[in-house]
C-alpha positions as CSV (number, residue, x, y, z in Angstrom):
1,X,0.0,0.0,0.0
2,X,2.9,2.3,0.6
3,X,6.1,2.5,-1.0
4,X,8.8,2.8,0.0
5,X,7.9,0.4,3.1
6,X,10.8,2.2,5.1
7,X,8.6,5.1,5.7
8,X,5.5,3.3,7.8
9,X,6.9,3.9,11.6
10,X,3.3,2.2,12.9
11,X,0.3,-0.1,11.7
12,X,-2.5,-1.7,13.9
13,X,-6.0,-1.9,14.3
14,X,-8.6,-0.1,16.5
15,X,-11.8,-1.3,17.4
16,X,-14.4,0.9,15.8
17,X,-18.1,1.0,15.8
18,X,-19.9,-3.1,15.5
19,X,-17.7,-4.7,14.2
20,X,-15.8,-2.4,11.9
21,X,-11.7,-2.3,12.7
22,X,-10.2,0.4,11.1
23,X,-6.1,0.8,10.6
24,X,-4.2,3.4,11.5
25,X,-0.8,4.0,9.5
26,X,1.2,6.6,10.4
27,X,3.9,6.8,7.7
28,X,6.8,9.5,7.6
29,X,7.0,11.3,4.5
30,X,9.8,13.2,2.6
31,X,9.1,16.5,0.5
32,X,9.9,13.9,-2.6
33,X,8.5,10.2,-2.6
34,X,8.7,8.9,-5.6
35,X,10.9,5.7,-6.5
36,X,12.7,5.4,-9.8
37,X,11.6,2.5,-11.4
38,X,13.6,1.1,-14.4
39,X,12.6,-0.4,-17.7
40,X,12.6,-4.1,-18.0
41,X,11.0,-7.1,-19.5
42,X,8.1,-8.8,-18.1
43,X,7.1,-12.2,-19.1
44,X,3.2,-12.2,-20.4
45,X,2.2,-15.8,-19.5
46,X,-1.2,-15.7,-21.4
47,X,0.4,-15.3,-24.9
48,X,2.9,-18.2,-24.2
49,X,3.2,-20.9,-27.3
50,X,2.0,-24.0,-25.1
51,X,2.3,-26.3,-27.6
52,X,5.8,-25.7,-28.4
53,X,6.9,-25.6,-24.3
54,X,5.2,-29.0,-24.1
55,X,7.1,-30.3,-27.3
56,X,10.5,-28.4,-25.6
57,X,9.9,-30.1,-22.4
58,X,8.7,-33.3,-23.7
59,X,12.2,-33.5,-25.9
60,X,14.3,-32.5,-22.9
61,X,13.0,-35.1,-20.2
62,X,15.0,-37.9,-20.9
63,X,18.4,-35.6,-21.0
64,X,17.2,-33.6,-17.5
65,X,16.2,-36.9,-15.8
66,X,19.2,-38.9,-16.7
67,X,21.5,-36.1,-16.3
68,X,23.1,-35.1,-13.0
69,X,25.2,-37.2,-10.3
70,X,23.6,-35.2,-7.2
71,X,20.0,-34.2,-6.1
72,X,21.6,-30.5,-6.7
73,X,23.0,-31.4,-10.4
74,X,19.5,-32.1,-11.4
75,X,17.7,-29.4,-9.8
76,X,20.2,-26.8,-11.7
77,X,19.7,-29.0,-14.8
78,X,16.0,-28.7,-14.5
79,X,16.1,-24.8,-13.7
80,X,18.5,-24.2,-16.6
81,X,15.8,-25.9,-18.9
82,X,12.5,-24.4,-17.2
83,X,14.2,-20.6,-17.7
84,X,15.8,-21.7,-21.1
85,X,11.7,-22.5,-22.1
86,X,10.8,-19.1,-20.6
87,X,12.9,-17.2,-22.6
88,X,12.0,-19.1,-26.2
89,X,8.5,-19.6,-26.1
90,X,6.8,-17.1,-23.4
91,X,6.3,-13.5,-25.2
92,X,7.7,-10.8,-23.3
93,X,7.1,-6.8,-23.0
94,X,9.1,-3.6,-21.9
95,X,7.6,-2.9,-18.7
96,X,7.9,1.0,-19.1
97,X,8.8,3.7,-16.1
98,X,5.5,5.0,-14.2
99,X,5.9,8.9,-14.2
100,X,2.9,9.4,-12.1
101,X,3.6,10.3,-8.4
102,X,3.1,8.2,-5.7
């Protein structure tokens, strides 16, 4: 709810009228709060080519499951080839800075 965290000094609930509970924030502002956000690239998991992860996962099993001497080997493996698939078949988008205040 507010950002940067560091500025809440308290949070908690009062007992209000019936059963309502408000919450009281008090929060230490500076004459400039706003946080630089930089552009990146998000993943957008709804446009994703699923049939072509399932054929790029299918094809990798037998190598990920027979490949590795330790519990840890495999789990890189595995990670490796889960963020390998991300980055081929899931579409992505520049996640552009937010000029508006906080």
């Amino acid at each position: 709810m507010v950002r940067p965290e560091s500025v809440v000094t308290y949070s908690g609930v009062v007992h209000g009228i019936s059963d309502q509970q408000p919450v009281i924030l008090v929060a230490k502002w500076k004459e400039m709060c706003r946080e630089t956000q930089a552009e990146r690239l998000v993943q957008v998991y709804n446009k994703t080519d699923i049939v072509g992860l399932q054929i790029f996962l299918w094809n990798k099993f037998e190598a990920w499951a027979n490949n590795g001497k330790s519990i840890e080997e495999i789990w890189n493996n595995f990670k490796n080839i889960v963020q390998k698939s991300i980055e081929i078949f899931v579409s992505h988008k520049k996640r552009r800075k937010n000029l508006d205040p906080e």
